[in-house]
N, C-alpha and C positions, 0 to 999 in steps of 0.2 A: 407422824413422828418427823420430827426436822432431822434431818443430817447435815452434815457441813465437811468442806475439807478448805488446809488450810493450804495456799499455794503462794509461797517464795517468790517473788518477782525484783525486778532490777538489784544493780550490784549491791546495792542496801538491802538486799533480802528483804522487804517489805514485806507482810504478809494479807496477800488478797486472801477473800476469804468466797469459797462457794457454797451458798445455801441454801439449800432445795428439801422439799416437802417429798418424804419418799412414797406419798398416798400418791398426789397428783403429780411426778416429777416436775413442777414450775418450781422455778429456782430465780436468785439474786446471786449477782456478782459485786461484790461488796471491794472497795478500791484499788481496782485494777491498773495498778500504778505503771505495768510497761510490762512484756514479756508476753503479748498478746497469744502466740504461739503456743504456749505453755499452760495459758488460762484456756485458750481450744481444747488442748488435746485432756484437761482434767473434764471439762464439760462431756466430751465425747468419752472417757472413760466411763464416766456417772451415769451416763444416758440423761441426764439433766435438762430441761430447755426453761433457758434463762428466760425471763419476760421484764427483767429490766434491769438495769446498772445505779447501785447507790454508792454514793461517795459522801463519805464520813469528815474532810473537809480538802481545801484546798492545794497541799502540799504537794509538789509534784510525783514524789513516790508512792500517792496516793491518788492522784488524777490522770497523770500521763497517757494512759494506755487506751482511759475511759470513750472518746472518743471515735478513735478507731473499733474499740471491741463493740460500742454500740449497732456502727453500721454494718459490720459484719454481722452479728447478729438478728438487727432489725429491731432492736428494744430501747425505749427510751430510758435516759439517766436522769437520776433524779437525786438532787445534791448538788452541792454541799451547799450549806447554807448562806442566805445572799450576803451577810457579814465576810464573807472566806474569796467576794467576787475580788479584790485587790490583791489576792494571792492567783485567783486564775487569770490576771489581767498580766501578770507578772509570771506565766507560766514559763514561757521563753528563756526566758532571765534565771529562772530555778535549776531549768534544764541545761542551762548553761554552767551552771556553778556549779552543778552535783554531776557534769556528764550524762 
């Protein structure tokens, strides 16, 4: 059975999503847009262990955090689609506009 919770991130309340198999606890972190602390401690509630990061597309309230949570984790990301690279080229620039 899949579970999932949905978890709130930056001042745009974006909604990352965690979803983990409650047979084997491997679990997706679904666009971890920033609030990296907060997407920890839902993972450490769950008992969850992520095995990798997907990103739905390039927006920053939906990439920002992706990196970071990757290497702290250890799992690779996977996404967004290569159409979406001129919006992570521009990531900077997003984060800049939206704070």
């Amino acid at each position: 059975m899949l579970r999932y919770q949905i978890i709130p991130v930056t001042p745009l309340q974006q909604n990352c999503t965690l979803l983990w198999c409650e047979a084997t606890g491997e679990a997706a972190v679904i666009d971890p847009g920033g609030d990296v602390d907060r997407i920890l401690q839902a993972v450490e509630e769950t008992g969850a262990t992520p095995i990798k990061i997907l990103l739905t597309h390039g927006h920053a309230d939906h990439v920002a955090g992706a990196a970071e949570l990757a290497a702290l984790l250890g799992v690779p990301i996977e996404g967004p689609h290569r159409d979406d690279e001129f919006l992570l080229k521009a990531l900077t620039l997003q984060c800049e506009l939206f704070h």
